[in-house]
C-alpha angles and dihedrals in degrees: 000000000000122000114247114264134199115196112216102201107208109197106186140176098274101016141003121233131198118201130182113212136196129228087256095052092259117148101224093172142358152196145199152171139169129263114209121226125201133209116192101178136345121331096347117111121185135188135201107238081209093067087057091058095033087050094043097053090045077049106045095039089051088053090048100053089059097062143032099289080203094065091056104110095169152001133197129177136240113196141170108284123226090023107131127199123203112210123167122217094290083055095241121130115290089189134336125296120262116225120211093246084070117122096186111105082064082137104042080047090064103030107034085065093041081066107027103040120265085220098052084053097063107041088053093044099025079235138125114217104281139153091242112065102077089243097099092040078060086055099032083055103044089054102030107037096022086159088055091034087058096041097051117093112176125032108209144187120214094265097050080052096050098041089050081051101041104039105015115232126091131324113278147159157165139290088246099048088051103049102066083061092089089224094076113105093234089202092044100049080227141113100264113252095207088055101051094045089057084049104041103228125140117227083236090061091065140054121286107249121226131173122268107283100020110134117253108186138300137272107274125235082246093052086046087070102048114053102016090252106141113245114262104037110153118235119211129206115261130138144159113071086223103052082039095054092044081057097056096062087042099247092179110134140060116263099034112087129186135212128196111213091212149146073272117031100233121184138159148155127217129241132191083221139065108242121162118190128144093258090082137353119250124237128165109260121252100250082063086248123104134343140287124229104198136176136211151201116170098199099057118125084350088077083054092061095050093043093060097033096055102032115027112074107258091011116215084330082088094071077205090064106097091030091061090041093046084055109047095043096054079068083067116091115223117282084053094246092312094314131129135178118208094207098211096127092134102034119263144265131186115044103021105015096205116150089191093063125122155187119276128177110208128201100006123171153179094254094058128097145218078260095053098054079036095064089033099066083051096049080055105055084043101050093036082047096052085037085060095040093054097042086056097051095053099047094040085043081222110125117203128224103191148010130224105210116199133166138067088305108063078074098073104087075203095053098042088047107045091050094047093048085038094046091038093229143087123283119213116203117210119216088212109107101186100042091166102050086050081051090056087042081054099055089045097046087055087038076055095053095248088129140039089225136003092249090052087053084051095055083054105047113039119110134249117266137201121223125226105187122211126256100237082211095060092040091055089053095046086049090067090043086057095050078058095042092054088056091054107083093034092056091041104028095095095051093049085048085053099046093048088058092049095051084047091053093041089057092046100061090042090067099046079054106040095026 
């Protein structure tokens, strides 16, 4: 006989993935297929809801095919936060998605908590002002698309999008999907009133909440069909791929953090109690008990991409590339020969929230190297990651004694290395690869009545880890790189302030002149 399976769907920005997980935390199969992203014009990027529903059949019926679909005894789902989907009655596309890469709500950022009260903000959502939380696309909408704004019926998340698909019914979600919305009373557990009332939504306009590992619904005869999941199949409340992900390497007590070393650098600690402060933004934690403290930068590994692709000769198309980078930049002694990168290429959020934000390279020479700005970007993510780490522990009053690294980038022997010597304290490196779809696994084995809690199927499931420890000489010397990192953005951040506005007005006027 089989042995019983959950499936954790991971739908993600760029693809969606379907993974069918063990008691033990063990990927037996998987599958897997792309979601486009569109981006009509600067800094906008759209989706097709459509493309989450198309990828996550192709990945759920290739995952499928691998095991006993028979042996399948829940799914939930991990998605994209802050992406928000527009759908009239008949539930089709009012207008395109907006993905939470999207800049374009500069304006609603300033002005929505010029109204309303930015501190009010923050003590309802647990969020400073910030392109990201779905809460200024409301606002950008409503003034900017009012034809589209009147015509819309339901605002969904991903999930929402995915259970009414999956099981019929109305749209519906978890605590952990809502939340990243930025309209969600994080002390509640309910869609705010005061801000629905700025906004002028209506509850029944968006999904019914429900904690993590409540049932939703179950897999249709329809859905059956399509994709070889029994009928039947019960599907669970998750959400956030964050909180998701934090769940995977069982961050679930106090004094252990994770951080994700990905296209964004994610990273967060759980806390028994709601706090809000501008060192992190606050989110309920995955197992439905407690809160998240998480912090982000949007341009992590992601910096490292561009970097390669538009400077190196070949780009990531020479499969060589980061290994001789890697190599040649672990030559290079910490401080990168006097240079330093600031990585706010795409503004910044935790500590300073600033949108106008932006990359600096400081102290560049002739005598430096591809290898040199190589090792610098990743002396950037590090330092701004351990600024934000120690700026946490000292407003939560929670210390941390370790760190779970995940992503692409706990691959890098560079990378591990550099953030345990520049943290001062041991890394330890997870084996497993898709931490957010085993979250959502998580949340679906103690929905299946593995466990007796979802923080007792964590404890299960998480993978093993190896530690790399931290060289107490090395983290002395990156201590006095950081005293020179935290005076960075205060001594550029005006003249970044001042450049932004010029580019604005300089397209501007472009487009009076070329219409």
């Amino acid at each position: 006989m089989s042995q019983p399976l959950v499936i954790g769907l991971d739908s993600s920005t760029q693809s969606t993935k379907a993974i069918a997980w063990t008691r033990h935390g063990e990927a037996l199969a998987e599958g897997r297929d792309d979601i486009p992203m569109q981006n009509p014009r600067l800094d906008c990027f759209e989706q097709d809801p459509a493309d989450w529903w198309r990828s996550s059949v192709n990945a759920l019926r290739d995952c499928v095919a691998q095991v006993d679909a028979a042996s399948i005894e829940g799914l939930a789902i991990s998605n994209q936060r802050e992406t928000l989907g527009f759908l009239g009655a008949d539930d089709t596309p009012t207008y395109p998605a907006i993905v939470w890469l999207d800049e374009r709500s500069r304006e609603q950022v300033k002005q929505f908590p010029a109204s309303f009260g930015l501190e009010r903000i923050h003590k309802i959502t647990g969020r400073m002002p910030d392109l990201t939380p779905c809460l200024y696309r409301f606002a950008w909408m409503r003034e900017h698309e009012p034809e589209a704004w009147k015509n819309t019926r339901y605002f969904v998340d991903v999930q929402s999008y995915l259970v009414k698909h999956l099981c019929g019914g109305h749209y519906r979600n978890g605590w952990i999907s809502a939340d990243p919305m930025g309209i969600f009373d994080m002390v509640e557990k309910r869609w705010s009133q005061p801000l629905l009332d700025a906004l002028g939504l209506h509850a029944d306009q968006l999904p019914v909440v429900h904690p993590p590992g409540t049932q939703l619904g179950a897999i249709t005869a329809e859905v059956a069909k399509l994709t070889g999941l029994p009928a039947g199949v019960p599907v669970f409340a998750a959400g956030g791929d964050g909180q998701c992900a934090g769940l995977g390497v069982n961050c679930t007590v106090p004094d252990r953090a994770y951080i994700n070393l990905g296209t964004a650098v994610v990273s967060g600690i759980w806390s028994p109690e709601y706090q809000y402060n501008t060192s992190w933004r606050t989110e309920l934690a995955a197992q439905g008990e407690g809160y998240i403290y998480e912090n982000c930068l949007r341009s992590g590994a992601f910096l490292i991409n561009w970097f390669v692709d538009q400077f190196v000769a070949k780009g990531r198309a020479d499969a060589s590339v980061f290994e001789s980078l890697e190599t040649a930049a672990l030559k290079i002694p910490p401080g990168s020969d006097g240079l330093l990168i600031q990585p706010y290429f795409s503004g910044v959020m935790d500590p300073h929230w600033d949108v106008s934000a932006r990359g600096v390279m400081l102290g560049l020479s002739g005598s430096h190297s591809e290898a040199h700005i190589y090792r610098a970007l990743v002396e950037s993510i590090t330092l701004d990651q351990v600024m934000r780490t120690e700026d946490m522990e000292k407003a939560a009053k929670q210390p941390i004694s370790h760190v779970i690294a995940i992503g692409g980038g706990a691959n890098s022997v560079l990378w591990r290395q550099m953030l345990a010597d520049a943290l001062g304290k041991p890394v330890h490196v997870s084996t497993t690869i898709e931490a957010s779809a085993l979250g959502a696994g998580m949340i679906a084995a103690a929905g299946a009545g593995w466990f007796s809690s979802i923080t007792e199927a964590a404890n299960a499931m998480a993978s093993k880890t190896t530690i790399v420890t931290p060289d107490p000489v090395q983290h002395t010397i990156y201590q006095e790189l950081l005293t020179i990192y935290r005076k960075l953005y205060h001594a550029t951040a005006a003249l970044n302030h001042d450049m932004v506005a010029f580019a604005a007005k300089q397209q501007l006027t472009e487009a009076r002149t070329n219409p």
